[in-house]
C-alpha positions in Angstrom: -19.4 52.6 -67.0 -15.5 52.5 -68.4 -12.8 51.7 -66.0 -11.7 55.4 -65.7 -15.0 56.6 -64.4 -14.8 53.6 -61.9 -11.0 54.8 -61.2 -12.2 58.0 -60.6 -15.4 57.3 -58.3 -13.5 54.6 -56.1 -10.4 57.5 -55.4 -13.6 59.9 -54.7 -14.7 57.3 -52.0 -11.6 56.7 -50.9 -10.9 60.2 -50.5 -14.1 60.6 -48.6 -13.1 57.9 -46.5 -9.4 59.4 -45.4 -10.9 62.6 -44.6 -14.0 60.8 -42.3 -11.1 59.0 -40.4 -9.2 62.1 -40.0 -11.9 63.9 -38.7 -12.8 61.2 -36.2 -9.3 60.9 -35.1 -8.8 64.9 -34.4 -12.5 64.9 -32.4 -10.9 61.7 -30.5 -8.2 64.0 -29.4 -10.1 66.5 -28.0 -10.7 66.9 -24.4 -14.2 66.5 -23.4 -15.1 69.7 -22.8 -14.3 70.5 -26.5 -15.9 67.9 -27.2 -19.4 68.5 -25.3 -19.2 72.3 -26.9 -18.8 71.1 -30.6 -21.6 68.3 -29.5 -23.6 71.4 -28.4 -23.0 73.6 -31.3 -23.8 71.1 -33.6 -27.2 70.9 -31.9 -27.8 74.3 -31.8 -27.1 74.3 -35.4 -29.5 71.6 -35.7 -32.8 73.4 -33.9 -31.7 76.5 -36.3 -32.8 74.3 -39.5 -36.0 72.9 -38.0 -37.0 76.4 -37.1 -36.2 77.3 -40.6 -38.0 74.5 -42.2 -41.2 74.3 -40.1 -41.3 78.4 -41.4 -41.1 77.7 -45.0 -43.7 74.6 -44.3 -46.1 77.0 -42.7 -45.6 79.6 -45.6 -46.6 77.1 -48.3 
């Protein structure tokens, strides 16, 4: 692999990184409420793609 390919993929991670920790800073700063709802939705979200994949499954 040259060095700007390994450049590149460590400013990718680090990139990656940044916006992980932003994200987990903003959710910190929401009340809990907001939280549980986002928590909620997220699960909801969730149970939507098993649905989706146990139909495909079944139509195989």
């Amino acid at each position: 692999m040259s060095s700007k390919s390994k450049t590149s993929e460590k400013s990718i991670k680090l990139s990656w990184h940044k916006h992980n920790l932003e994200n987990f800073e903003y959710f910190r700063s929401l009340d809990i409420r907001t939280k549980f709802s986002a928590i909620e939705g997220m699960a909801d979200t969730m149970r939507r793609f098993q649905k989706l994949h146990s139909q495909h499954k079944k139509s195989d």
